[in-house]
C-alpha positions as a Python dict, from the first residue, in 0.01 Angstrom:
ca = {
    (1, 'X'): (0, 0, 0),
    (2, 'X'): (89, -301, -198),
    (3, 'X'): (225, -655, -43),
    (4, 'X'): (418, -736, 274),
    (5, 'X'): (576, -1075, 365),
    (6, 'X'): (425, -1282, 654),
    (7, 'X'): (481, -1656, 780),
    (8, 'X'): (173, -1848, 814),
    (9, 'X'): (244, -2111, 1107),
    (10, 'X'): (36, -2449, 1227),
    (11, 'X'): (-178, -2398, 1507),
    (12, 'X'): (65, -2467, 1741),
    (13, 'X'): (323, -2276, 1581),
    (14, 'X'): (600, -2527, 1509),
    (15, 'X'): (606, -2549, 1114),
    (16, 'X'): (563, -2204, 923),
    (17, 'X'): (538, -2106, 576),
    (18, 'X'): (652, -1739, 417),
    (19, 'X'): (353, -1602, 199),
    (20, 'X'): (392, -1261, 6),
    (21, 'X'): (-2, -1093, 81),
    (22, 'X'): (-139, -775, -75),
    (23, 'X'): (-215, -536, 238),
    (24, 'X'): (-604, -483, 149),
    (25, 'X'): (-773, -215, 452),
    (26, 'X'): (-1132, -350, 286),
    (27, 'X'): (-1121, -683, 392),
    (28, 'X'): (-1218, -806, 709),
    (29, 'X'): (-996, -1100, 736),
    (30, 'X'): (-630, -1240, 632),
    (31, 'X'): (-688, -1459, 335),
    (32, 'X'): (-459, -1723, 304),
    (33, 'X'): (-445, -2047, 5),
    (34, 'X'): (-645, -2340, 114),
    (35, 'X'): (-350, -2540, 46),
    (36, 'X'): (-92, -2361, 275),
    (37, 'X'): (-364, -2399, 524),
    (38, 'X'): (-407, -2771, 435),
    (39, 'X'): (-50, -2803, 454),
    (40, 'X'): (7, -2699, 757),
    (41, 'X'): (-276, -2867, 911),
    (42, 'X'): (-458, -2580, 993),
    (43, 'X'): (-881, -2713, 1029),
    (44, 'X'): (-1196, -2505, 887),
    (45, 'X'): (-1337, -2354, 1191),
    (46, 'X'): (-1667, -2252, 1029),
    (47, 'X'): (-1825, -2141, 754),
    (48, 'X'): (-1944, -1758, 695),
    (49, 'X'): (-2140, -1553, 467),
    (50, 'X'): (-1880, -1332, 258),
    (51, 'X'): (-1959, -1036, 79),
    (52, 'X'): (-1721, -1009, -251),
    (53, 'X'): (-1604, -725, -410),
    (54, 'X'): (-1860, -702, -669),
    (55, 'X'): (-2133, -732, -398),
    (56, 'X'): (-2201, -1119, -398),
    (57, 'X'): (-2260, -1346, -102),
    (58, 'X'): (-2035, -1686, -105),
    (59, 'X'): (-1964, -1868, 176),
    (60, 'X'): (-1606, -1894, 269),
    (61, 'X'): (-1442, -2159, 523),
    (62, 'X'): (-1276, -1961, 843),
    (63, 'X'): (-970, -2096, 1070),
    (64, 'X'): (-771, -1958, 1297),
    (65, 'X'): (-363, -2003, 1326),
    (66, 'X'): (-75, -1822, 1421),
    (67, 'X'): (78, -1558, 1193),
    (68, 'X'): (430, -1387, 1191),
    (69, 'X'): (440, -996, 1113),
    (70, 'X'): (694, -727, 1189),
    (71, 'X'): (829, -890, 1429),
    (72, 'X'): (504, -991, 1590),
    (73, 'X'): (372, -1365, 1650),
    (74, 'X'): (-5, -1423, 1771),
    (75, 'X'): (-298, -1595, 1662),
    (76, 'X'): (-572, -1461, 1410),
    (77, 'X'): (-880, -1553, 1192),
    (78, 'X'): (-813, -1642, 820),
    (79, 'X'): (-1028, -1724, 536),
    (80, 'X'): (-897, -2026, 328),
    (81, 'X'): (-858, -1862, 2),
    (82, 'X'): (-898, -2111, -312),
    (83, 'X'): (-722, -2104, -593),
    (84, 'X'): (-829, -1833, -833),
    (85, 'X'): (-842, -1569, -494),
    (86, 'X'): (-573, -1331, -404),
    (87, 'X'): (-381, -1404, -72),
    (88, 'X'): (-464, -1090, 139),
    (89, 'X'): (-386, -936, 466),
    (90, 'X'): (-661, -816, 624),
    (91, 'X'): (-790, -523, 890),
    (92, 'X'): (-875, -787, 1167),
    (93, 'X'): (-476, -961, 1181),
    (94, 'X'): (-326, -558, 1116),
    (95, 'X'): (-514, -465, 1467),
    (96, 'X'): (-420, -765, 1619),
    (97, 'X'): (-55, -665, 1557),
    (98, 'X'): (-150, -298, 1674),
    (99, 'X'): (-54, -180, 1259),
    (100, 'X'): (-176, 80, 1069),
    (101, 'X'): (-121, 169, 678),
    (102, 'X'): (74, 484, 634),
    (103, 'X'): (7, 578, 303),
    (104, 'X'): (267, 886, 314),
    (105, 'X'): (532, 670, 407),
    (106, 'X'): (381, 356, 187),
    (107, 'X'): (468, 73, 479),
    (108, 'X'): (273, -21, 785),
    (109, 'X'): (352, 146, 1119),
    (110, 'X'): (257, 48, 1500),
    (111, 'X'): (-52, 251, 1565),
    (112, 'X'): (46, 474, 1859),
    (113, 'X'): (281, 683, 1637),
    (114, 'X'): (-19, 761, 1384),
    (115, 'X'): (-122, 1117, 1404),
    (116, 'X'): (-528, 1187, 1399),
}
């Protein structure tokens, strides 16, 4: 679908910063840059095995913060992306916000007026 603009916040939502994030339906999680998270103060929640694209295990560091989308503010997961990963928005954080991918129209759309 390409990228849509979201505001990453602290965890208490006070301070936020806008991030540009390629809308990716195969990842799990949003994927945000370790710095913005370190910026805003945002702490590594755990550790999980990752599976990569090309089918290798690394371990990525998981928090949790609020996120601004469409209009929408709540809390989600994200992995703290490092330098040399793309910031992605991820299937987890689009059903959170009740969003869908419409690729006819190219944009995301609340779920209940997706046809199946």
């Amino acid at each position: 679908m390409g990228t849509v603009t979201i505001q990453v916040g602290d965890h208490h939502g006070n301070r936020f910063e806008e991030l540009d994030v390629i809308v990716d339906t195969g990842s799990t999680y949003t994927a945000v840059p370790r710095a913005t998270l370190e910026r805003l103060g945002v702490p590594v929640g755990r550790s999980l095995p990752s599976e990569t694209a090309d089918g290798r295990m690394v371990p990525v560091d998981v928090g949790e913060t609020i996120i601004r989308l469409e209009g929408l503010q709540f809390h989600t997961p994200v992995i703290f992306a490092e330098v040399n990963e793309p910031s992605l928005l991820g299937v987890v954080t689009l059903e959170q916000a009740a969003l869908a991918v419409n690729p006819v129209a190219n944009r995301l759309v609340p779920t209940h007026l997706l046809r199946y």
